[in-house]
C-alpha positions as CSV (number, residue, x, y, z in Angstrom):
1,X,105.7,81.8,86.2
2,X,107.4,84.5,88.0
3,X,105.9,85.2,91.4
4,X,106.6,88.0,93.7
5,X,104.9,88.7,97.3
6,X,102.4,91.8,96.9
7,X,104.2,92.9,100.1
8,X,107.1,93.4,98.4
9,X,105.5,94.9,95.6
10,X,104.3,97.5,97.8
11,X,107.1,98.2,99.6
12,X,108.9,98.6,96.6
13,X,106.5,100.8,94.9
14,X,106.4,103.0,98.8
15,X,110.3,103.0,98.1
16,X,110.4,104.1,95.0
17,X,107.8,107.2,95.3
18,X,104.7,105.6,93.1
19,X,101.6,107.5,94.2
20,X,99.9,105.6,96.2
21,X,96.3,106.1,94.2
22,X,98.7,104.4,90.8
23,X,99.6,101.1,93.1
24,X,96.1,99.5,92.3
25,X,96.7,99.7,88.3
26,X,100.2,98.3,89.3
27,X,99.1,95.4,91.3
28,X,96.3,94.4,89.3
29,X,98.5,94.6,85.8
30,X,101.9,92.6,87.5
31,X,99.8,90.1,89.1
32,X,96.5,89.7,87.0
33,X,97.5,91.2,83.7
34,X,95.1,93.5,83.9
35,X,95.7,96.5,81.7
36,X,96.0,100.1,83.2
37,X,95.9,103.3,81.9
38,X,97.4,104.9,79.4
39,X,100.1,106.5,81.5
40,X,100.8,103.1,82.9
41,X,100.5,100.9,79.9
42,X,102.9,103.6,78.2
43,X,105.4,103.2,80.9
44,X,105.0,99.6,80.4
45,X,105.5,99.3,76.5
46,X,108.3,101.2,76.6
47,X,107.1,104.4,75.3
48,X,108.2,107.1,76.6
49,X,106.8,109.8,74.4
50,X,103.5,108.5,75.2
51,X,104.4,107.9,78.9
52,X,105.0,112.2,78.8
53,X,101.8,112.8,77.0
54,X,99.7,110.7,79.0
55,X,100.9,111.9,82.3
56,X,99.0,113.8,85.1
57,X,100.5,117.0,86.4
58,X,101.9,114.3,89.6
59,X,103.4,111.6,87.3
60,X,105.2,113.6,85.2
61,X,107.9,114.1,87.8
62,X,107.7,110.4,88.5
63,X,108.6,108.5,85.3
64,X,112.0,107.3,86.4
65,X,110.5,106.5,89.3
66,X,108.5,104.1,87.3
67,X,111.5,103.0,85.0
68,X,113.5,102.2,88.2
69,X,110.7,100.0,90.2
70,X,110.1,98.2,86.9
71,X,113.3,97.7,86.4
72,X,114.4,96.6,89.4
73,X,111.4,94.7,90.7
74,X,109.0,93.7,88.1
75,X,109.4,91.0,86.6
76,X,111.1,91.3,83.0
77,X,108.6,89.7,80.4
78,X,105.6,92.1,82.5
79,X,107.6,95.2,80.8
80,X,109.3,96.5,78.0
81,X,108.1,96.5,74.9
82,X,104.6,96.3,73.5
83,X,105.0,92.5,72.7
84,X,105.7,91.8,76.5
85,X,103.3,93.6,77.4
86,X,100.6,91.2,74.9
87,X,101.8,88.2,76.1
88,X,102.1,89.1,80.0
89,X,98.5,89.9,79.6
90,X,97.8,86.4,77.2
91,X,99.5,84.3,79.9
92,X,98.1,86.0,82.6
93,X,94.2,86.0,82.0
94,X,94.1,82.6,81.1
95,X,91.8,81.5,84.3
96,X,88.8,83.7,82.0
97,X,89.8,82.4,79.0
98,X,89.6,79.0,80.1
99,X,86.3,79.5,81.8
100,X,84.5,81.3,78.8
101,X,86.1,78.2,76.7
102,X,84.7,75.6,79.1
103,X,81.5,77.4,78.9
104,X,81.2,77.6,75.2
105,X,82.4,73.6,74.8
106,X,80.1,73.0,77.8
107,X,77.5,74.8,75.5
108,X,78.4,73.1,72.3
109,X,78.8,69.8,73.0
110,X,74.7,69.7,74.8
111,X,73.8,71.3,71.5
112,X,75.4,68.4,69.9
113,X,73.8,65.9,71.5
């Protein structure tokens, strides 16, 4: 797994004009997989029609903005394409998919006994 100091992340996103109130959705999607917004999960699958659409009066005037952090300090399979995008969020909420899993074997196997 790729990791990248969330220093650096910020910097980046300071250097390259994201708002600071979008850096949250940012952070939390590039390091957790946690999905954002519309706007941001637009920007992220690649869809730019959708990135214009879901836009706020600010981010309109920031897309390449967007496009150029992601593409020069993202990692790649966190952008994209709508299938990165999936499996970036698969591989990165794993730590709750293996603790619901352990709960429900946990679970099962008592009930078994």
């Amino acid at each position: 797994m790729i990791s990248i100091a969330r220093k650096d992340l910020i910097d980046n996103m300071e250097m390259y004009l994201i708002p600071e109130y979008m850096r949250p959705g940012l952070l939390r999607w590039i390091e957790d997989g946690i999905k954002p917004g519309e706007f941001l999960t637009a920007i992220i699958e690649n869809d730019l029609y959708q990135a214009f659409n879901k836009a706020d009066d600010n981010n309109i005037f920031r897309i390449q903005s967007y496009l150029k952090f992601f593409y020069n300090c993202a990692p790649r399979s966190c952008w994209g394409s709508i299938d990165r995008a999936i499996e970036w969020q698969k591989t990165h909420n794993k730590p709750v998919t293996i603790l619901i899993k352990d709960l429900f074997d946990e679970d099962h196997d008592d009930a078994g006994e």
